[in-house]
N, C-alpha and C positions, 0 to 999 in steps of 0.2 A: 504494500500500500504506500501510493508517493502523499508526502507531505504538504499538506495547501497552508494558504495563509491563514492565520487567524481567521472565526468566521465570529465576529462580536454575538452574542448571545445572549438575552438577558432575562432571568426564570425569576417567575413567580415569589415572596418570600418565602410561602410553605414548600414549594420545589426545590428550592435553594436550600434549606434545611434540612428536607427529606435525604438530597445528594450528597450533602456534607456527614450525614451519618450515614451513609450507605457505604461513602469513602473510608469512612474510621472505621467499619467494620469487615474492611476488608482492605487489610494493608498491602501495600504495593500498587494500589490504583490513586490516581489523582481526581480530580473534579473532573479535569479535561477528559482522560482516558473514560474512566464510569460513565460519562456525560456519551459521550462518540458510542461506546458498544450501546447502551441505554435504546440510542436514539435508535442505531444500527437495527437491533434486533425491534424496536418497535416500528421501523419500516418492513424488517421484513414478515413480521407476524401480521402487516397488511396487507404486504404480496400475497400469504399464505394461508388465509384465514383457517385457522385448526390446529397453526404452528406454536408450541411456545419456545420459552429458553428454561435449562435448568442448570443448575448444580451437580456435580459429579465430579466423581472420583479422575478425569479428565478435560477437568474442566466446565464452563458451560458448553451445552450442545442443545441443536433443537430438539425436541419431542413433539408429540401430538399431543392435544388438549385431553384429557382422563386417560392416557394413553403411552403406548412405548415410546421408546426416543426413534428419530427420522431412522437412523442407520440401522436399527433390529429389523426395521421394515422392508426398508430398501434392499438390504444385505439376504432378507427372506425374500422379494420377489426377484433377486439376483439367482438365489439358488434355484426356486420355482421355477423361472426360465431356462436353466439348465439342466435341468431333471425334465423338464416337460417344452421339447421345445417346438409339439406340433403344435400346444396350444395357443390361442386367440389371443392377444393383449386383454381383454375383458376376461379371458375365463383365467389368464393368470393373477389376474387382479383377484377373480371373485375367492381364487384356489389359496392365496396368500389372508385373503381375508378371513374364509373358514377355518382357516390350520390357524392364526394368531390369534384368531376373536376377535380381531381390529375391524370396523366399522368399515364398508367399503369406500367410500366416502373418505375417509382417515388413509387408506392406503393409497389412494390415486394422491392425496395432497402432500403424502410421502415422497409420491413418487415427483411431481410437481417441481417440490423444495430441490430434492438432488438435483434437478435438471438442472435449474437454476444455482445451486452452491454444490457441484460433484466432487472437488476436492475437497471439499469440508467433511462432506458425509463420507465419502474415500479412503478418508484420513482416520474417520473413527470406525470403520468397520475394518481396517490394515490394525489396527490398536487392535480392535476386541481376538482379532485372528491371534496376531503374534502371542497376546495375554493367551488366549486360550490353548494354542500349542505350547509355552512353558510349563501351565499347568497339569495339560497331560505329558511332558516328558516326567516331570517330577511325579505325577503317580507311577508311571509305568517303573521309576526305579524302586519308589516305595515298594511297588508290586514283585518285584524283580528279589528285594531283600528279604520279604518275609516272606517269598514263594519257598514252597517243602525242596 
């Protein structure tokens, strides 16, 4: 992301105080920083309507509103298309929707978001892989030691 100039901005006094403790509650962000992802993620939860932001052990990432995060989804009709690749874009959709319980409606806006941000969601569904190949090498040795 290149750097613009200043862009003067000037919030509410309850906004301004909401942001100043949002800052001290999360050290390492500034007003400016908190203020830019804030905004960032409230334009994009307009593009997206269904999208939110969370917290997580990787940071914030999007998720769907009562719902999984973008990547569990995406990453699920990734594999769906792989497994099934005579099927229809709809009936992949409907097939991702039945196997997660996710809202069909909630999976197309998954799919949506990636279009729009692919190396974001890319990026967390490469994370959740590599996490979860460590964790099965480390059982398989667990497995391996107390095997007879």
């Amino acid at each position: 992301m290149t750097k613009r100039p200043a862009t003067p901005v000037r919030f509410d006094v309850a906004v301004g105080v909401r942001l100043s403790a949002y800052v001290a509650a999360h050290p390492g962000s500034s007003l400016s920083s908190a203020a830019n992802r804030l905004v960032d993620e409230g334009l994009r939860m307009t593009e997206h309507p269904g999208v939110t932001f969370r917290e997580g052990p990787t940071g914030r990432r999007a998720g769907l509103v009562g719902g999984a995060d973008v990547w569990e989804v995406v990453r699920a009709v990734k594999s769906a298309r792989a497994a099934e690749p005579e099927l229809s874009e709809q009936e992949v959709l409907a097939l991702v929707a039945a196997n997660t319980g996710t809202a069909l409606r909630l999976v197309s806006t998954a799919v949506r978001y990636w279009a729009s941000y692919p190396e974001e969601v890319d990026m967390e569904i490469d994370a959740a892989d590599a996490a979860e190949q460590v964790a099965e090498q480390a059982w398989l040795r667990e497995r391996q030691l107390l095997a007879r």
